[in-house]
ROMI-434851 format. One record per atom (N, C-alpha, C): atom name; residue number from 1; x, y, z; residue in three letters. Coordinates in Angstrom, 1 decimal. Layout:
<recs>
- a; k; c1; c2; c3; r
- CA; NUM; X; Y; Z; Ala
...
</recs>
This chain:
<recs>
- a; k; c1; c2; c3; r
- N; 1; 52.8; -130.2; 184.9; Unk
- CA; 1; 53.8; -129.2; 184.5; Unk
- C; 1; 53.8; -128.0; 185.4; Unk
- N; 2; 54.6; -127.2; 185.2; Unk
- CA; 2; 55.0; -126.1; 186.2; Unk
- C; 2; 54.1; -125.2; 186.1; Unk
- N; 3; 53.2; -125.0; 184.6; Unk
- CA; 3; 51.9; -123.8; 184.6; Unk
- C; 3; 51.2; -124.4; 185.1; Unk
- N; 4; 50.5; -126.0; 185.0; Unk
- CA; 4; 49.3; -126.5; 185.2; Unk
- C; 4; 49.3; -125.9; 186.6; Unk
- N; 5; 50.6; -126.1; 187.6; Unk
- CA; 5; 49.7; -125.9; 188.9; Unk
- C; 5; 49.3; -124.5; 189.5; Unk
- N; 6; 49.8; -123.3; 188.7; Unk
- CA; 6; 49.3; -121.9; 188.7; Unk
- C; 6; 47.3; -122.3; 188.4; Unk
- N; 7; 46.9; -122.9; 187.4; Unk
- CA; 7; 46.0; -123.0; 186.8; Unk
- C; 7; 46.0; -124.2; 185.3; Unk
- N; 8; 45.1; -125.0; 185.9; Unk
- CA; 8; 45.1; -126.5; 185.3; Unk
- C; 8; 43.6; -125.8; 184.7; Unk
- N; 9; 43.3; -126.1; 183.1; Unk
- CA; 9; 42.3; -126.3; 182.2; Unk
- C; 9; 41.9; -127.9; 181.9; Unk
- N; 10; 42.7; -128.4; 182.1; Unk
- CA; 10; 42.4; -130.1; 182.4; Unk
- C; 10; 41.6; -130.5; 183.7; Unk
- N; 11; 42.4; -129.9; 184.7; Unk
- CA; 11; 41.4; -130.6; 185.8; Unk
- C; 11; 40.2; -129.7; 185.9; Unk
- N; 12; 39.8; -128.4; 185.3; Unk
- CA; 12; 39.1; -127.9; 185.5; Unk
- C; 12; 37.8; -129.0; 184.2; Unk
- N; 13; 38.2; -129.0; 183.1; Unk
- CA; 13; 37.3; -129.6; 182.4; Unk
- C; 13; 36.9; -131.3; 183.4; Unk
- N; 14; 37.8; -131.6; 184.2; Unk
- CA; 14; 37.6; -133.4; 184.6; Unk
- C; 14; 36.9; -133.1; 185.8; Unk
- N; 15; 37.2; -131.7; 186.6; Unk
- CA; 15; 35.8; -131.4; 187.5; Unk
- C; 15; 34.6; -131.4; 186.8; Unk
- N; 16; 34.9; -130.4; 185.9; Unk
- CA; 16; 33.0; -129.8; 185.6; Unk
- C; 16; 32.4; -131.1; 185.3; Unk
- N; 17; 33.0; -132.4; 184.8; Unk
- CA; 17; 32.6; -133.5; 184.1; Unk
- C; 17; 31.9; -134.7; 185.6; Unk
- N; 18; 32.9; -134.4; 186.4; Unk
- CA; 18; 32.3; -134.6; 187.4; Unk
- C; 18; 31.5; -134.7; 188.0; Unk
- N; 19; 31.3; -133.2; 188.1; Unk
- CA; 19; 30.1; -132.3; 188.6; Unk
- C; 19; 28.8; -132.5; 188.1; Unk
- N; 20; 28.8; -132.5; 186.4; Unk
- CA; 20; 27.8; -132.5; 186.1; Unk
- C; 20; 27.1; -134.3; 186.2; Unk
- N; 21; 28.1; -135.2; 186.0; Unk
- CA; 21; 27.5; -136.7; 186.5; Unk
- C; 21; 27.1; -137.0; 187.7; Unk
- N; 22; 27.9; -136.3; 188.7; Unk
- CA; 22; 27.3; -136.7; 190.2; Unk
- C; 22; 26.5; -135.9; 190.6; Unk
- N; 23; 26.7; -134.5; 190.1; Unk
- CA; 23; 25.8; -133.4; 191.4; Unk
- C; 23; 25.9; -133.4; 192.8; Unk
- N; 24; 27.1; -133.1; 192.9; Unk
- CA; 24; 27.2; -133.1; 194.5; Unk
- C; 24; 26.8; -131.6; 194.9; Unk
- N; 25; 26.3; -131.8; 196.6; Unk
- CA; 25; 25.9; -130.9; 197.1; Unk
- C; 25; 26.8; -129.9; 197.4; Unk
- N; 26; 27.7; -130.6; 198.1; Unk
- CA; 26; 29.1; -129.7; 198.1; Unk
- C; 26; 30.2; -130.6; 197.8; Unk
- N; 27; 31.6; -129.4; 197.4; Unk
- CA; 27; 32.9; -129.9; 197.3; Unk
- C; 27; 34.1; -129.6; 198.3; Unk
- N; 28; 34.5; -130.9; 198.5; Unk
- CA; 28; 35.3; -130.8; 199.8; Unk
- C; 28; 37.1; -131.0; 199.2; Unk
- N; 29; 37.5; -130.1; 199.4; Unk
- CA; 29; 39.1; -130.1; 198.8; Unk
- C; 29; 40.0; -130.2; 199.8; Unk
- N; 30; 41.5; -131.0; 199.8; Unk
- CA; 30; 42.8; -130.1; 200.9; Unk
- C; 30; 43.6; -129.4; 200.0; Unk
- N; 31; 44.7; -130.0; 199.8; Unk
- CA; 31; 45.7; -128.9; 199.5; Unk
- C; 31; 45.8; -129.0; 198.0; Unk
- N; 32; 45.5; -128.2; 197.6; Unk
- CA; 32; 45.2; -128.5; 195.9; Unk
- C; 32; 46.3; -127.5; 195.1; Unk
- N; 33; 47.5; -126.9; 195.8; Unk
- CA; 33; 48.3; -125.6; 195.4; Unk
- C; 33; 49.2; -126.9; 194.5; Unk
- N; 34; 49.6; -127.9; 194.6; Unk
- CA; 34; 51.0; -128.5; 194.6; Unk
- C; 34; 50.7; -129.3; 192.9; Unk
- N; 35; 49.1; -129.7; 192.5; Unk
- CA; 35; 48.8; -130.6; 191.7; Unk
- C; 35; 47.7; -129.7; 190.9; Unk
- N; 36; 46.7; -130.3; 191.1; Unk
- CA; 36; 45.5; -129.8; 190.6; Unk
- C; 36; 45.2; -128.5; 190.3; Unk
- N; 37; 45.9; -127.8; 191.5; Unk
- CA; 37; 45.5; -126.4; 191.1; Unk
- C; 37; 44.5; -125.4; 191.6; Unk
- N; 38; 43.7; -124.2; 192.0; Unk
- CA; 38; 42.6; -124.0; 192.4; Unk
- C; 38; 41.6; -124.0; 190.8; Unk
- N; 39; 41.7; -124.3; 189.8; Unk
- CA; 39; 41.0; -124.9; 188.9; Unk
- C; 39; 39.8; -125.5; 189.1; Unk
- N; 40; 40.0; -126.4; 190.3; Unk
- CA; 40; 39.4; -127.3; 190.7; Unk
- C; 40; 37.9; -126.6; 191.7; Unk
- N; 41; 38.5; -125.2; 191.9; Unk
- CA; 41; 37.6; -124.6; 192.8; Unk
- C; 41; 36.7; -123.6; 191.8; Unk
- N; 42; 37.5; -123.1; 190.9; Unk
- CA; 42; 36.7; -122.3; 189.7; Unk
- C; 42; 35.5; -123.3; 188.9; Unk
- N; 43; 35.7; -124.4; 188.6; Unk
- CA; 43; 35.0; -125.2; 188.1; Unk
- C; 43; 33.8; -125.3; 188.8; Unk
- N; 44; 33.8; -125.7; 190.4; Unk
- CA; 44; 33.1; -125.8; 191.6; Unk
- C; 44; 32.0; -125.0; 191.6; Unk
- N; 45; 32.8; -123.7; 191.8; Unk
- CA; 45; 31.8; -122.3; 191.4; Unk
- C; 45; 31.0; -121.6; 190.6; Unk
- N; 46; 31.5; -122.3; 189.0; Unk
- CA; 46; 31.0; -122.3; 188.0; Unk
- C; 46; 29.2; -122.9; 188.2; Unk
- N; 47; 29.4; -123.7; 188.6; Unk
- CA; 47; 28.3; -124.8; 189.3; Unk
- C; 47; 27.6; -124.6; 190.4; Unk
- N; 48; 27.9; -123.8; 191.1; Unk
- CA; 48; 27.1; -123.0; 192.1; Unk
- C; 48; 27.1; -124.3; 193.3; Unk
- N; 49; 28.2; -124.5; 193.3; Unk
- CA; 49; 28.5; -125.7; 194.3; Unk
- C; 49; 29.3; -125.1; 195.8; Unk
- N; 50; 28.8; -124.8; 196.9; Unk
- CA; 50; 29.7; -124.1; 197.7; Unk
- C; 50; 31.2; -125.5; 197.8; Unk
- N; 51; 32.3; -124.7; 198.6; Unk
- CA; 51; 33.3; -125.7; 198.9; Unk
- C; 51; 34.1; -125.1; 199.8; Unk
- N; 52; 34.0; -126.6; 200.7; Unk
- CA; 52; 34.7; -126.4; 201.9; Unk
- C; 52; 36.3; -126.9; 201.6; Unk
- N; 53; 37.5; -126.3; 202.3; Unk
- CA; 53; 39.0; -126.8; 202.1; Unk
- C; 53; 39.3; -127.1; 203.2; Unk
- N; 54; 40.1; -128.2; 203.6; Unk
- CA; 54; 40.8; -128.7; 204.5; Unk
- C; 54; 42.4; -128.3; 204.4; Unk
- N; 55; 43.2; -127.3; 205.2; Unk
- CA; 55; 44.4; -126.8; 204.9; Unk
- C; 55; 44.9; -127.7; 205.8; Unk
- N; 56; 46.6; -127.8; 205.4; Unk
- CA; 56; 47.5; -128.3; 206.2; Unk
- C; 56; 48.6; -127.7; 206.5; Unk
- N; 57; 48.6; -126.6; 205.8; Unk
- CA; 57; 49.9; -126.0; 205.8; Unk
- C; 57; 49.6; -124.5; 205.5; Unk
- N; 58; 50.6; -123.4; 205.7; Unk
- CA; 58; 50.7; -122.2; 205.7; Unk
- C; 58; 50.8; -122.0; 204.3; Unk
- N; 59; 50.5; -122.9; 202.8; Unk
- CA; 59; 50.7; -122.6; 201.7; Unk
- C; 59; 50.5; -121.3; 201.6; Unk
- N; 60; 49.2; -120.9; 201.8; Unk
- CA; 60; 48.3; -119.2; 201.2; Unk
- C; 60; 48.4; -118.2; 202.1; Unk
- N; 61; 49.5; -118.7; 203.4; Unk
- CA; 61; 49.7; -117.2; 203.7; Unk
- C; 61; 51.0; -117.1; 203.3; Unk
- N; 62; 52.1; -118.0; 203.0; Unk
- CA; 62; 53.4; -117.8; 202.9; Unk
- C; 62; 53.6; -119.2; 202.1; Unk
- N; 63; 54.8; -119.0; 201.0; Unk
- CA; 63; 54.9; -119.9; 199.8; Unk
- C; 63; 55.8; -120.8; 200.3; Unk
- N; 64; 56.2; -120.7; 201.9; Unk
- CA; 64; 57.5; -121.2; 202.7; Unk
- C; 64; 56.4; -122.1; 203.6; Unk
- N; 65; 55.8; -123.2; 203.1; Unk
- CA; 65; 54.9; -123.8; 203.7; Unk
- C; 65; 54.2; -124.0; 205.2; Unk
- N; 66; 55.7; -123.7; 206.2; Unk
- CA; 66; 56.2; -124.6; 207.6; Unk
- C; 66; 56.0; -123.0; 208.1; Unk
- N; 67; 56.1; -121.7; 207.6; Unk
- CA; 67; 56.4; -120.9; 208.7; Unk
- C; 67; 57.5; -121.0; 209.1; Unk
- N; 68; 58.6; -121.3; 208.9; Unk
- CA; 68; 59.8; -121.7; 209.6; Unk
- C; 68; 60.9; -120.7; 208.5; Unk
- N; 69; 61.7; -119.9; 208.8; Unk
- CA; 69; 62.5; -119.2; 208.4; Unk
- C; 69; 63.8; -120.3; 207.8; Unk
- N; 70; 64.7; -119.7; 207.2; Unk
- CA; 70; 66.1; -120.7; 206.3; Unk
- C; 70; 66.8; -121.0; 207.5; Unk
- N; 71; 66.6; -120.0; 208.6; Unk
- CA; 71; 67.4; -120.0; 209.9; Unk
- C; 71; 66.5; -121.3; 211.0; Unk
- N; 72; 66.1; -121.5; 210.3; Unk
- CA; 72; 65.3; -122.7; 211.7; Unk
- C; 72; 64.2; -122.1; 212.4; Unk
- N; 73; 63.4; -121.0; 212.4; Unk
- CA; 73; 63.2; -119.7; 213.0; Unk
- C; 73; 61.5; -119.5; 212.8; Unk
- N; 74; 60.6; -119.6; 214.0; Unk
- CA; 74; 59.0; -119.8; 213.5; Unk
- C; 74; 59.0; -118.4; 213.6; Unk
- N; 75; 57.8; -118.2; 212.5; Unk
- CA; 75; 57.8; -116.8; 211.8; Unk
- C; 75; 56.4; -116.6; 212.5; Unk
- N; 76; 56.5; -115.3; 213.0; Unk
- CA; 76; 55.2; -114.5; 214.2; Unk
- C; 76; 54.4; -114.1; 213.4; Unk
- N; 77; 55.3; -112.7; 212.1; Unk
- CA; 77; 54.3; -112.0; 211.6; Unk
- C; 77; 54.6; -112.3; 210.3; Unk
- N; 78; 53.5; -112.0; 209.3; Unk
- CA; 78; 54.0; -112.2; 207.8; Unk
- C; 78; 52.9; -111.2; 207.3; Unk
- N; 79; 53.6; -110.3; 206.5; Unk
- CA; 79; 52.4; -108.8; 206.0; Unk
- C; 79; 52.6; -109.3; 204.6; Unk
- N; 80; 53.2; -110.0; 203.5; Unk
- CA; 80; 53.4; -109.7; 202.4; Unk
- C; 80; 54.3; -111.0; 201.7; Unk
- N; 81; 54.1; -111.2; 200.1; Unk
- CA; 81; 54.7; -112.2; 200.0; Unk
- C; 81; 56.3; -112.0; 199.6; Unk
- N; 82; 56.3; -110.4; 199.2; Unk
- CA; 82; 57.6; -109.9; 198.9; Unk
- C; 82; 58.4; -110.0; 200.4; Unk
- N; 83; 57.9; -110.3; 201.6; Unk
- CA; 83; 58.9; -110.2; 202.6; Unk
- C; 83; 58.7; -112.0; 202.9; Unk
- N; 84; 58.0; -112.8; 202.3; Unk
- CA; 84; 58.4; -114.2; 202.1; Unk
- C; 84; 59.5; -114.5; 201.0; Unk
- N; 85; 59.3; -113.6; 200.1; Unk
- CA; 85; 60.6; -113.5; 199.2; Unk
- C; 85; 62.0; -113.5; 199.3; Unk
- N; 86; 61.8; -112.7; 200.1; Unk
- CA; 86; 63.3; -111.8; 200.9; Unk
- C; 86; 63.6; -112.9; 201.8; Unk
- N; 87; 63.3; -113.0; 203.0; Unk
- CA; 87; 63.0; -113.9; 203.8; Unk
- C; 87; 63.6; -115.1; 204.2; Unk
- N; 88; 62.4; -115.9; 203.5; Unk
- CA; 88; 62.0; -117.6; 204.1; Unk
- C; 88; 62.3; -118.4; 203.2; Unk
- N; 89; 62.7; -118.1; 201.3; Unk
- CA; 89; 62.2; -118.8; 200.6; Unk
- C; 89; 63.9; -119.1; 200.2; Unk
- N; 90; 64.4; -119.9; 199.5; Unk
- CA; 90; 65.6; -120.8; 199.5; Unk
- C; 90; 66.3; -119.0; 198.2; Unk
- N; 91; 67.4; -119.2; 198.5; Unk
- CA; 91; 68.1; -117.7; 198.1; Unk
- C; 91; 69.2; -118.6; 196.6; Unk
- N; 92; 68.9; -119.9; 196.6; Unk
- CA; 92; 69.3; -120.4; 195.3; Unk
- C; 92; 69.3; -119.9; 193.8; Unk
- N; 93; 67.6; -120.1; 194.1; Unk
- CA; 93; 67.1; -119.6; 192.5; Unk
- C; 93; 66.1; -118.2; 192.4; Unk
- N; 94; 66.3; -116.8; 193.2; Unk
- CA; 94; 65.6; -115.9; 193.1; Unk
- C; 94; 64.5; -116.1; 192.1; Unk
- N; 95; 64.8; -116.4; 191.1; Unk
- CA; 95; 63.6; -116.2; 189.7; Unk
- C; 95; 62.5; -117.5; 190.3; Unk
- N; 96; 63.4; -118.6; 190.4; Unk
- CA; 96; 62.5; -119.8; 190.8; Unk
- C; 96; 61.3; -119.4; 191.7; Unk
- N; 97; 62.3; -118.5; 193.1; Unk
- CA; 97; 61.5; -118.1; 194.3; Unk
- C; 97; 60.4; -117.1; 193.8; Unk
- N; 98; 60.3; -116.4; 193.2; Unk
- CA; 98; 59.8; -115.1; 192.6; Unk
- C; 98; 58.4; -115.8; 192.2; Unk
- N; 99; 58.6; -116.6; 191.5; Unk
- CA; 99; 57.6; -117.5; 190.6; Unk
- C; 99; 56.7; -117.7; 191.7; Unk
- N; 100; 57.2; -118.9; 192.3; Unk
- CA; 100; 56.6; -119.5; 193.7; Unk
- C; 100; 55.6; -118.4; 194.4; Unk
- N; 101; 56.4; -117.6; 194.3; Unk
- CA; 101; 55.8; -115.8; 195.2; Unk
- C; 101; 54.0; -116.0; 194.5; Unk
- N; 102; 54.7; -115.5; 193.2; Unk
- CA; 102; 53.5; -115.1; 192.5; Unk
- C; 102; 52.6; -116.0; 192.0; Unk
- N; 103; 52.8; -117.2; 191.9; Unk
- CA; 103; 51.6; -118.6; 192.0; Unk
- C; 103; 50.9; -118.4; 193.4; Unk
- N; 104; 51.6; -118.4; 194.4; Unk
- CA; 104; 51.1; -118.5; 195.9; Unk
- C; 104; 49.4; -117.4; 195.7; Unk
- N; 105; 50.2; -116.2; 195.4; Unk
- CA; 105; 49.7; -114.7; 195.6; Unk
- C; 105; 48.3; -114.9; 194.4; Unk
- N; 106; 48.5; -115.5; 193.5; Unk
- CA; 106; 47.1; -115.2; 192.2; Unk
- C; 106; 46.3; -116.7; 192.7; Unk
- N; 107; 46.8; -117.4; 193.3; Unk
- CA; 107; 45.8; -119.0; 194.0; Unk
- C; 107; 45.2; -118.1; 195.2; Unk
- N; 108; 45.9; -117.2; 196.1; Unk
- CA; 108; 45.6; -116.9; 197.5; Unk
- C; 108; 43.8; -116.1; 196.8; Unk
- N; 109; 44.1; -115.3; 195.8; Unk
- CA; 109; 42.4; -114.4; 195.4; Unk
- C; 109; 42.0; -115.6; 195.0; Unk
- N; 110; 42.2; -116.3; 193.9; Unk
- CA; 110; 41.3; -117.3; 193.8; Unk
- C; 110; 40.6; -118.2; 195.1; Unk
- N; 111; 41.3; -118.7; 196.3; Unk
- CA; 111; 40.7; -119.2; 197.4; Unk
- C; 111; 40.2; -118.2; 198.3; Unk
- N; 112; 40.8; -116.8; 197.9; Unk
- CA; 112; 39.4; -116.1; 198.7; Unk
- C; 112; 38.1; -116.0; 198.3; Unk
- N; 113; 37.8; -115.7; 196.7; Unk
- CA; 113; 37.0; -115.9; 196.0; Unk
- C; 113; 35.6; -117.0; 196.3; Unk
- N; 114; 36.4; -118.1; 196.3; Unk
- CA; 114; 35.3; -119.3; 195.9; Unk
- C; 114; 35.5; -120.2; 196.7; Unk
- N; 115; 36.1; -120.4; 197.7; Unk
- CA; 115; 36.0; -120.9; 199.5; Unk
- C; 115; 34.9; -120.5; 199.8; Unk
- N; 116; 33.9; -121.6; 200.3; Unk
- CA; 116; 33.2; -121.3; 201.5; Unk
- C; 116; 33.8; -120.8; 203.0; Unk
- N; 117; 34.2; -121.9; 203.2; Unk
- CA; 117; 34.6; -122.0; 204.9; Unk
- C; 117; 36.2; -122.9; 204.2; Unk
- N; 118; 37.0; -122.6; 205.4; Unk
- CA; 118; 38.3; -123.6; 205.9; Unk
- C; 118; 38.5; -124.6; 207.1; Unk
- N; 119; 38.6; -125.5; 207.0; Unk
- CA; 119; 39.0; -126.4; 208.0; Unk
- C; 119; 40.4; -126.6; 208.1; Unk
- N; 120; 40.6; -126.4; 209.5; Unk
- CA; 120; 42.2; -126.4; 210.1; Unk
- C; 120; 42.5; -127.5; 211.4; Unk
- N; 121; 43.2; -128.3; 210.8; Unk
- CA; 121; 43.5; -129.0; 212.0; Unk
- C; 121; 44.0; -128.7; 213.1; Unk
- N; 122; 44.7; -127.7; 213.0; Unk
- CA; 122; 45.6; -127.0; 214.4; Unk
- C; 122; 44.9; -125.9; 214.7; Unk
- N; 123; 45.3; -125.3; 215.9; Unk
- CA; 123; 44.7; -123.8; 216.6; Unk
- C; 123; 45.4; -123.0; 215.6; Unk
- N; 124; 46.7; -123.5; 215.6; Unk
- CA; 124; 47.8; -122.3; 214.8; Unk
- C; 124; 47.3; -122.3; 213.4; Unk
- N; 125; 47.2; -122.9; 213.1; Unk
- CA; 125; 46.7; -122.9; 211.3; Unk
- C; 125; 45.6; -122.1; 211.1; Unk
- N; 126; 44.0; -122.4; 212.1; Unk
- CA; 126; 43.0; -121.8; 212.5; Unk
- C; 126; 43.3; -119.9; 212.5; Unk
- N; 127; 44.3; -119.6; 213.6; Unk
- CA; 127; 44.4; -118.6; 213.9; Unk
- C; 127; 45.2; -117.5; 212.5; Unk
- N; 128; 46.2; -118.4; 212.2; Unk
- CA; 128; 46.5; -117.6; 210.6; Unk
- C; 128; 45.5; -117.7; 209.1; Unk
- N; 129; 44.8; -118.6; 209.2; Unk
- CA; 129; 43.8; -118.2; 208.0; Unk
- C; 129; 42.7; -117.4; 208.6; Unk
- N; 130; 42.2; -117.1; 210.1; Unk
- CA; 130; 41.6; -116.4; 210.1; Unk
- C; 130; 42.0; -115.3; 210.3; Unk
- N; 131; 43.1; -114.9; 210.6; Unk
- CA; 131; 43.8; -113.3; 210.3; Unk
- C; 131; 43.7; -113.0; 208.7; Unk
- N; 132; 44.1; -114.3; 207.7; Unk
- CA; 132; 44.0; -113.5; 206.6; Unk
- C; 132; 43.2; -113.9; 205.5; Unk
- N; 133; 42.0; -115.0; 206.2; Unk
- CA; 133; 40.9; -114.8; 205.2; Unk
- C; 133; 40.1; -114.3; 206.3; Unk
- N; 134; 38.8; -114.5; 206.1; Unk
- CA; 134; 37.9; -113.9; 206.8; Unk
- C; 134; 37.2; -115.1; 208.2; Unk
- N; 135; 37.9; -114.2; 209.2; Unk
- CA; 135; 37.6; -115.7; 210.2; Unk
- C; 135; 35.9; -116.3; 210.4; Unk
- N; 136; 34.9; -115.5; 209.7; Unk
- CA; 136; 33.7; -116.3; 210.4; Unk
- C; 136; 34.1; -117.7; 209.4; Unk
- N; 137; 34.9; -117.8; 208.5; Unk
- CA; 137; 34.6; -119.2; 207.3; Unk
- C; 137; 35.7; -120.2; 207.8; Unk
- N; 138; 36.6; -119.8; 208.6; Unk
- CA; 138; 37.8; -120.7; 209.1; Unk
- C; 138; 37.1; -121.6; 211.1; Unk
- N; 139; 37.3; -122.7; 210.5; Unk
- CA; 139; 37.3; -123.4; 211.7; Unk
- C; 139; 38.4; -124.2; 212.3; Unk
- N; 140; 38.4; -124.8; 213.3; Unk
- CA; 140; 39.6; -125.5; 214.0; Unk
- C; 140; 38.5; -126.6; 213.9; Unk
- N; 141; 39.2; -127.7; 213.3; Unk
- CA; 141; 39.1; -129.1; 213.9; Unk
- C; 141; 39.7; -130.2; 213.8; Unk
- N; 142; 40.6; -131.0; 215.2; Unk
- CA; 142; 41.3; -131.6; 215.1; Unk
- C; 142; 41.6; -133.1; 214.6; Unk
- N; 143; 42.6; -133.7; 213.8; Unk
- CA; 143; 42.2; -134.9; 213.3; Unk
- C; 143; 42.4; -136.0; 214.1; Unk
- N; 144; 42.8; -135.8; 215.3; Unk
- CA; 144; 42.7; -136.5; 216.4; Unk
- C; 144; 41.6; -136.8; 217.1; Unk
- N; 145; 41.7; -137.4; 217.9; Unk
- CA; 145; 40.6; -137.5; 219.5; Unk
- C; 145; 40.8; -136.8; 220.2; Unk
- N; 146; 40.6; -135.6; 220.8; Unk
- CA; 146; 40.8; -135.0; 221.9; Unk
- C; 146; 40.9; -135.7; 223.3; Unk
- N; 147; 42.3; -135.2; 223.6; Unk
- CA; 147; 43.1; -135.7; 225.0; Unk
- C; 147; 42.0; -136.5; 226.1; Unk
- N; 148; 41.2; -135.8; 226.3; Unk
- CA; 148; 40.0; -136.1; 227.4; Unk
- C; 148; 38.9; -137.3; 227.0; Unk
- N; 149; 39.4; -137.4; 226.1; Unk
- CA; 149; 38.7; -139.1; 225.1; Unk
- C; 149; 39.2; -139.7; 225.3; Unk
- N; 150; 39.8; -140.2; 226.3; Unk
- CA; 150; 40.6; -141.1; 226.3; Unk
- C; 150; 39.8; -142.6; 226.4; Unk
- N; 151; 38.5; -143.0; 226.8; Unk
- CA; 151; 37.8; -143.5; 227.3; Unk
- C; 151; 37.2; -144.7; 225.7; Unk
- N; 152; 37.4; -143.6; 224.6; Unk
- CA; 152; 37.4; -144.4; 223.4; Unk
- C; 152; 38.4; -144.1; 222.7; Unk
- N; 153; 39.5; -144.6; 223.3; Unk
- CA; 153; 41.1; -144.9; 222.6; Unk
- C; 153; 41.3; -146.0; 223.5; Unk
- N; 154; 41.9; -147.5; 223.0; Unk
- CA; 154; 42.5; -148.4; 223.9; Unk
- C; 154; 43.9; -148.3; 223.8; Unk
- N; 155; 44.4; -148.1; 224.8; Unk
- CA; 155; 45.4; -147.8; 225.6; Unk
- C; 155; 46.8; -148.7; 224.8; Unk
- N; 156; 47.6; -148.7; 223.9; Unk
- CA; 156; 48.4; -149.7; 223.8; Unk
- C; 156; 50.0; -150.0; 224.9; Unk
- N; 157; 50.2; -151.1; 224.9; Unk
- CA; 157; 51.4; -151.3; 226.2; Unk
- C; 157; 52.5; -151.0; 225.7; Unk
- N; 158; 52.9; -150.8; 224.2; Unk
- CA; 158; 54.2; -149.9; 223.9; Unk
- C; 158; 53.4; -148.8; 223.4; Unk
- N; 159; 54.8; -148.0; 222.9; Unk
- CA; 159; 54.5; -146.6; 222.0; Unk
- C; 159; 54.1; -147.7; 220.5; Unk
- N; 160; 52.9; -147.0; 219.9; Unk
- CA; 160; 52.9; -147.4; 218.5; Unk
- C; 160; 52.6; -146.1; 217.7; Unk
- N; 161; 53.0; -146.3; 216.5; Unk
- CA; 161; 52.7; -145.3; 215.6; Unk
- C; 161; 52.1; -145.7; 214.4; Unk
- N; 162; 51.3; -145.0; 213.8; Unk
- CA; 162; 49.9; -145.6; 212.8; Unk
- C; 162; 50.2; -144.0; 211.7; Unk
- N; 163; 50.8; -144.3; 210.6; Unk
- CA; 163; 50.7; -143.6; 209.5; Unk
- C; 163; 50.3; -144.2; 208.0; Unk
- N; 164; 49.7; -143.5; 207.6; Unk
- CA; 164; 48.8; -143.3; 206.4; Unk
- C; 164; 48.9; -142.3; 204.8; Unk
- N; 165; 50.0; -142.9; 203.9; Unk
- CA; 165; 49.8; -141.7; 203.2; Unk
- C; 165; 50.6; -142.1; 202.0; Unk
- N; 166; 51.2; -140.5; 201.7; Unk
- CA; 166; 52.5; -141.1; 200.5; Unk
- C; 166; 53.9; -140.7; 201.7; Unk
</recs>
């Protein structure tokens, strides 16, 4: 539902249940804004479980995922979610957008909160969560091979492409 993903009490009870059967040492999360919830990280912490995230997107600095303006337009600076509001975010449903604002904005303390570290695949991703979490916990690492690997990648004789997901 549309509250669950502000804050899920379901998934937070199907973590702790989790938690308490496996005992993991740590919890490894990605994008948990869309479903689950940061629930999933309150529960975590409850438990004295550090947890690492894997980001993919600009969700928690701006509720406009891509960085990309309505105008097609990559966005340099962002101070605030009220100038994502104004902005970046579809000018359809103001209230709709408003909401979005302020889900973004009450998950962003919660993942400052109870984040260990972040993992970022891109430099760019890297470089905006460490402007606005605290960069010793944000890392770059890419999900690729690095270019200069080439040595364990076999070379295919067309272009091929290899995707994995929904």
């Amino acid at each position: 539902s549309f509250f669950s993903r502000w804050y899920s009490i379901k998934y937070y009870k199907i973590v702790q249940d989790a938690i308490r059967e496996f005992k993991p040492d740590i919890v490894h999360v990605h994008n948990i804004s869309r479903v689950i919830s940061p629930s999933v990280l309150s529960a975590s912490a409850a438990a004295g479980i550090p947890i690492i995230q894997t980001v993919h997107d600009y969700h928690y600095i701006c509720p406009k995922v891509w960085m990309i303006t309505d105008k097609d337009e990559v966005v340099t600076s962002h101070d605030s979610f009220s100038e994502c509001l104004l902005h970046h975010l579809p000018k359809k449903n103001m209230a709709y957008a408003a909401m979005q604002a302020m889900k973004a904005n009450m998950q962003k303390s919660l993942i400052k909160k109870y984040v260990t570290h972040f993992i970022c695949p891109s430099r760019d991703l890297a470089k905006w969560y460490g402007n606005t979490f605290d960069p010793d916990h944000v890392s770059y690492l890419p999900l690729f091979i690095p270019e200069n690997s080439k040595s364990f990648v076999r070379q295919p004789k067309e272009h091929t492409l290899l995707f994995v997901g929904r």
